[in-house]
Structure formats: C-alpha cells, structure tokens
C-alpha positions as a printed Julia matrix, in Angstrom:
299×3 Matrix{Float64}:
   0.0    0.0    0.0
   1.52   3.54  -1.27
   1.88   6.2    1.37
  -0.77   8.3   -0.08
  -3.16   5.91  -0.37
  -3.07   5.03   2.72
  -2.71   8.85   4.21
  -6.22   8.96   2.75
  -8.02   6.14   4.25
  -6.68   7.11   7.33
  -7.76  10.46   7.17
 -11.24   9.53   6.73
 -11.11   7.15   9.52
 -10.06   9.59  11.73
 -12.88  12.67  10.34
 -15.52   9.37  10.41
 -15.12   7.45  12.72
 -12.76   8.6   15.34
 -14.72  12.09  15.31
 -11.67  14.34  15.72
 -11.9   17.85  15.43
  -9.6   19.17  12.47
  -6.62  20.01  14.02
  -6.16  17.16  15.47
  -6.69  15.41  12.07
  -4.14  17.38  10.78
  -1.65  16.86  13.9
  -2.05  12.82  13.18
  -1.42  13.25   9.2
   1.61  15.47   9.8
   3.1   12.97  12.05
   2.88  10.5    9.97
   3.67  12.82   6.37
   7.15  13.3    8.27
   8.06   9.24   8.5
   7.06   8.8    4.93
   8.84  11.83   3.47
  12.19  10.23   5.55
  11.73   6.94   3.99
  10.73   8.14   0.63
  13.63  10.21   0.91
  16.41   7.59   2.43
  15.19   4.12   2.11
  13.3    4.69  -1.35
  10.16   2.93   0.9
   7.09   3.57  -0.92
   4.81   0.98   0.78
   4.34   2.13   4.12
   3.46  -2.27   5.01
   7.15  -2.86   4.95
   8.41  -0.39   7.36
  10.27  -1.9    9.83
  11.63  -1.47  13.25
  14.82  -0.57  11.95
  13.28   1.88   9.73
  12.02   3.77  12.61
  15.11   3.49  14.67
  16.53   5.04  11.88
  13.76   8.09  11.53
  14.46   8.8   15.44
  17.96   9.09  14.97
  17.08  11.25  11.79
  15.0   13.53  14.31
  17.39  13.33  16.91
  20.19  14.81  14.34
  17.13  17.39  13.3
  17.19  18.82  17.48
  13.98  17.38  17.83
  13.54  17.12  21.99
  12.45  14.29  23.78
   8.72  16.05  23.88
   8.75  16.62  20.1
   9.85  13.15  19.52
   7.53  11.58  21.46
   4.24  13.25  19.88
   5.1   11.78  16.26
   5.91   8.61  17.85
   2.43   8.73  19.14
   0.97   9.7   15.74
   2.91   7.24  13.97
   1.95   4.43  16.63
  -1.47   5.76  15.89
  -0.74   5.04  12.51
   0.23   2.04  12.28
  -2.51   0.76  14.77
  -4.88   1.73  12.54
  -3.33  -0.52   9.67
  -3.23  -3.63  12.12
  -7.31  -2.68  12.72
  -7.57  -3.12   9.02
  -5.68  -6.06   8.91
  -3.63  -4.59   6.35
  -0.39  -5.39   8.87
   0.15  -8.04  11.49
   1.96  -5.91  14.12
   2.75  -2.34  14.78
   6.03  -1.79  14.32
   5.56   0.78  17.14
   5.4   -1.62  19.66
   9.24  -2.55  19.88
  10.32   1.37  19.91
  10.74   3.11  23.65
   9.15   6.51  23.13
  11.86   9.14  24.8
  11.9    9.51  28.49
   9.55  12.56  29.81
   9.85  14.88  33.0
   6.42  14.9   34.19
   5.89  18.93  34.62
   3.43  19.98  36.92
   0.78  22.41  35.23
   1.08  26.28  36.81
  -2.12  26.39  39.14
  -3.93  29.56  40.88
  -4.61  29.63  44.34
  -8.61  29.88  45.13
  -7.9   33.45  46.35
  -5.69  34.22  43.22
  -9.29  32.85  41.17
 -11.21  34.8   43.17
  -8.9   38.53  42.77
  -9.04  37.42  38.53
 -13.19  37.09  38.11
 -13.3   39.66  40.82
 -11.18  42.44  38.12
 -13.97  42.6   36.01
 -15.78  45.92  35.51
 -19.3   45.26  35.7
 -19.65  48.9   34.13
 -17.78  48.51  31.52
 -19.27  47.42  28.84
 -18.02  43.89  28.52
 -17.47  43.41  32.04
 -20.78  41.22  32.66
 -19.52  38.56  29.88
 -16.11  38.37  31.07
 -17.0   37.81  34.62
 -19.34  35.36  33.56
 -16.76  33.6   31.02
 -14.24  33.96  33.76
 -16.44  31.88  36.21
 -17.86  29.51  33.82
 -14.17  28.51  32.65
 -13.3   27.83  36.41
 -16.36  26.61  37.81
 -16.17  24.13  35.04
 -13.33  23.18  34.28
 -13.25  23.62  30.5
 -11.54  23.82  27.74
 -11.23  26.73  25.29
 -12.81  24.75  22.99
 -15.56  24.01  25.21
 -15.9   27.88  26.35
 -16.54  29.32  23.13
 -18.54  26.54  21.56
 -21.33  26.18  24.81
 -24.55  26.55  23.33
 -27.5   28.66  25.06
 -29.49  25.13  23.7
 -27.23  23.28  26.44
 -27.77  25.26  29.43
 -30.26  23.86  31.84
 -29.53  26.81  34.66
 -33.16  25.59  36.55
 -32.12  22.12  36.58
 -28.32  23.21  37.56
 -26.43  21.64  34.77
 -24.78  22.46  31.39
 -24.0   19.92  28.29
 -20.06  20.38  27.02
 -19.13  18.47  23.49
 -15.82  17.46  24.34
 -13.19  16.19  22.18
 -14.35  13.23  20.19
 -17.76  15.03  20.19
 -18.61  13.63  23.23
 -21.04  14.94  25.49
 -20.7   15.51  29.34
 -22.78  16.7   31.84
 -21.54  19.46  34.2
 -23.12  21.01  37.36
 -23.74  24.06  38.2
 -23.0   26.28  41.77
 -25.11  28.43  42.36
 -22.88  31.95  41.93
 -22.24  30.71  38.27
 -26.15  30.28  37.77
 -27.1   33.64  38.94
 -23.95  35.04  36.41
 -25.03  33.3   33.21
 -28.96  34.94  34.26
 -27.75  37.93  34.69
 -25.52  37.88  31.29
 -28.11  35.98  29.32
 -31.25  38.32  30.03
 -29.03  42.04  30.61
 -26.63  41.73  28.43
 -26.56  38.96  25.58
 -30.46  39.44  25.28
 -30.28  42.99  24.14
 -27.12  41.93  21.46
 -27.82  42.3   17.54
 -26.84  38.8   16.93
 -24.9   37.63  13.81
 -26.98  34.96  11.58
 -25.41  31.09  12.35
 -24.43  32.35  15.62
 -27.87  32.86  17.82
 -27.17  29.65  20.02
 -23.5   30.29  20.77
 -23.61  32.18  24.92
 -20.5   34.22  24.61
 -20.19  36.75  21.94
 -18.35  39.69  20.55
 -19.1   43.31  19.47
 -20.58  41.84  16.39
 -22.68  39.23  17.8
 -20.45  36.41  16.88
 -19.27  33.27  18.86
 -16.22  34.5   20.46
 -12.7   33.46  19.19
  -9.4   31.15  21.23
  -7.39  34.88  21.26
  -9.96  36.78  22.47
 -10.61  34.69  25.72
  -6.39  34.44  26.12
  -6.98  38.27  25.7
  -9.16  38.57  28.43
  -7.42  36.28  31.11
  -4.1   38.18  30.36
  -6.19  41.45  30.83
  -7.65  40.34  33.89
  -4.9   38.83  35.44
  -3.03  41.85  35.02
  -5.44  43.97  36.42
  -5.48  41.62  39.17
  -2.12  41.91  40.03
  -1.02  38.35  39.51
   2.05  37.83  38.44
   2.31  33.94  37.1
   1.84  33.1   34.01
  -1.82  32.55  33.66
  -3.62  30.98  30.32
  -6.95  29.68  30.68
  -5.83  26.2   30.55
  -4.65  27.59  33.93
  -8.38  27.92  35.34
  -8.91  24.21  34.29
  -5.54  23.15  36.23
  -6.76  25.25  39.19
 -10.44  23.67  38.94
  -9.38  19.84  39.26
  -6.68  20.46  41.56
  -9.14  22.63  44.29
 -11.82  19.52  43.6
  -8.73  17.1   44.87
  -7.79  19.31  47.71
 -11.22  19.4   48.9
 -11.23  15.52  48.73
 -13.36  14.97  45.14
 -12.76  11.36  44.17
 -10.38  10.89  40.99
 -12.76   9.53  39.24
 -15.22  12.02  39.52
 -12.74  15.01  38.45
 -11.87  12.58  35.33
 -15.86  12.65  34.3
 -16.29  16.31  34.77
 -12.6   17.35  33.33
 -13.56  14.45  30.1
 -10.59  12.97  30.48
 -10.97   9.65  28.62
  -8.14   8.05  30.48
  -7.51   7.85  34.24
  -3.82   8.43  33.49
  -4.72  11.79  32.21
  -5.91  12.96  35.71
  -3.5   11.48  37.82
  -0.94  14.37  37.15
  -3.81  16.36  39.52
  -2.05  13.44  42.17
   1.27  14.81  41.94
  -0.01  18.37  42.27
  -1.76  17.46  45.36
   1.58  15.72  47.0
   3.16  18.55  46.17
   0.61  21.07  47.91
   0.21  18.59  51.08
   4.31  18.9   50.96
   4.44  22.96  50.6
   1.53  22.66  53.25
   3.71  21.0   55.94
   6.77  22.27  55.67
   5.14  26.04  55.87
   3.17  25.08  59.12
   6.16  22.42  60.75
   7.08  23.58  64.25
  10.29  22.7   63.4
  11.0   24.57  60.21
C-alpha cells in the first residue's frame, strides 16, 4: 500500500469514525507525512506495510540529528503508533512496528495552578460597568467553575444550558457529550448575562445559540478569551503566568484538595483516560508537601 493511499483512508477514519476535530486530524497526518517523506527520501520505501523497526530506529535518529527534543519526539511517535494501529485494525499489517520502539523519556511537569484566592482577585477584576465586564465575569467563572476547555468555552450553546435544573451539556473532544453542574454563583452570572446583556445583542446569523459573543454578535474566538485572562490577570495583580488552561488546572486540583474522588474530576474534566488525571495526584503531593513544611514547628 503507497503512502498516499493510505494517508487517505486514514484520514477519513479519523474525520468518520474517530470524530476528531480538524486540528487534530491534521496533527495525526503530519506525524505520519514526516516518516514517509524520511523513507521516501532515504530508504526509497514507498509501501508504508514494509516499514520496519529498523526503519524507525533510523527516523528517530534522523530527528534526533534534526534537534527534535524528547517532547517533540515523542508526539510523532504517538501519531505514527497511531498510525500504524490503525493498519493492524484493518488487517492490512500483522503488528505495529511501534510496539518494539521506547518513546523518549519525559519529565512529568506539573501544570502552573492559581490559588482559590488568586481565582477569586481574577473574576473579581472585572468591571461590571464597563461594557463587557458582565460577559467576562461570567466567562471567567464559567471557565473555572467548570473546568473547560477553550474549545468548550466558546462553543457552549444557550441550547445546552439547563440553569433551573443546575447543569450544562459540554461536546468534548471526540464530540462527546458531558454533563456538568452548576454552583449556584455561576447560575445567577449566566442569568444575569443571558437576560441584561446577551439578550439585548444584535446577533450575527449562524451564531444565535452560541452564549458568549463579541461586538458583532459572533461566537467568540481562542485569542480573544487568552486576551481577556491576560487582561484580567493583570489587572489583578497576579504575576504567574496565567492561560486559561490555567483555570482548568486550578479547577481539578481545588476539587482534589477538597477531597473529590479521581474519578469524579476525570468525568467532569472528560478525560478519557484515568492516566490523564493522575498528574492532579502529583499536584496534590506537592501542595500537602508545601503545606507541611510552611506550618512544621520545626522549620
């Protein structure tokens, strides 16, 4: 089977029936565009069935040679792997080749993470006269109280709010669907916002069901809401270095501090593996740690 070919198919298996979003399509095909352009290139391989183990060694010495770091390395491995399983799937190969390769050896960093105080002085920034200031302390909150994604943030649909029945719908990665609850403080935000604010917006056509929206009535866009967390954590006076990936961090690791169950904070965070969570473990060692040594009579 040619490399093109094949690039195809898998394409539309991931679009069909994996469900990714697009850039993640793209992230898998440019992974595995990379190993076929090196044995194109050096090995003259145009069947991508008869790479081998050696071939591979090969390509990570190839990216070693290119400064590719252990973290770069061991994303195309991953998309490759990915690759490859998908052939075996298909039956088009008996093994992954994959399978006798050790990805590159990762420090485990620990995600930046707000105190609840630091949360509170961020949301707290907003100016509720300005003109924007009832979205963004309602964005703010949602992206905390939630624990979302960007992705999530600016795709939430008015159609999936249930603020009565204290719950929201998310579509997650995979276009999956989660249910989220709702505190009360966020409930009374999103009325407020909804029925002041976003009620009284000249919305753009295709974007009446999206809840957060711009000047021109349109669904909100990934810069703007990094634009706004900068701006409010500045205003706040924090000085880390805050994204809003950083409210989601902060979210799962207050949950574990307050003694939420793991696998509880994996079903609200969508994490679709447990190993995905567990970092929030190491972040809550690490706090019980700072915790002691700060209050130890005999520091």
């Amino acid at each position: 089977m040619n490399w093109k070919g094949a690039l195809k198919e898998y394409r539309n298996y991931l679009v069909l029936e994996k469900a990714l979003s697009d850039n993640s399509v793209e992230a898998y095909l440019r992974d595995v565009k990379k190993l076929s352009a090196f044995c194109i290139q050096n090995h003259e391989l145009t069947d991508c069935t008869k790479v081998s183990v050696e071939t591979l060694r090969d390509f990570i010495v190839n990216l070693h040679e290119q400064k590719a770091g252990n973290k770069s390395q061991a994303r195309i491995l991953s998309g490759i792997k990915s690759f490859f399983n998908y052939l075996c799937v298909e039956e088009v190969i008996p093994t992954n080749p994959c399978d006798k390769i050790d990805r590159p050896r990762l420090e485990r960093k620990l995600p930046d993470t707000l105190s609840e105080n630091e949360i509170d002085k961020i949301i707290n920034s907003t100016d509720l006269s300005s003109k924007h200031g009832e979205r963004n302390r309602t964005l703010l909150e949602t992206l905390y109280s939630c624990g979302l994604r960007v992705s999530e943030l600016i795709e939430l649909k008015c159609s999936k709010l249930f603020l009565d029945d204290g719950f929201l719908i998310v579509i997650g990665k995979g276009n999956k669907e989660r249910l989220v609850p709702l505190n009360e403080t966020l409930i009374k935000y999103l009325k407020n916002y909804i029925s002041l604010i976003r009620s009284h917006q000249n919305i753009a056509s295709g974007h009446e069901d999206f809840v957060f929206l711009n000047n021109r009535g349109k669904q909100l866009t990934r810069m703007m809401i990094f634009t706004i967390v900068k701006k409010q954590t500045e205003k706040a006076e924090i000085k880390k270095n805050v994204s809003p990936h950083t409210f989601r961090h902060s979210f799962a690791t207050h949950l574990l501090q307050g003694g939420a169950d793991l696998r509880a904070i994996q079903t609200m965070l969508g994490h679709e593996s447990i190993s995905t969570t567990e970092i929030y473990m190491h972040i809550d060692k690490k706090f019980i740690r700072e915790e002691i040594i700060h209050h130890h009579p005999r520091k």
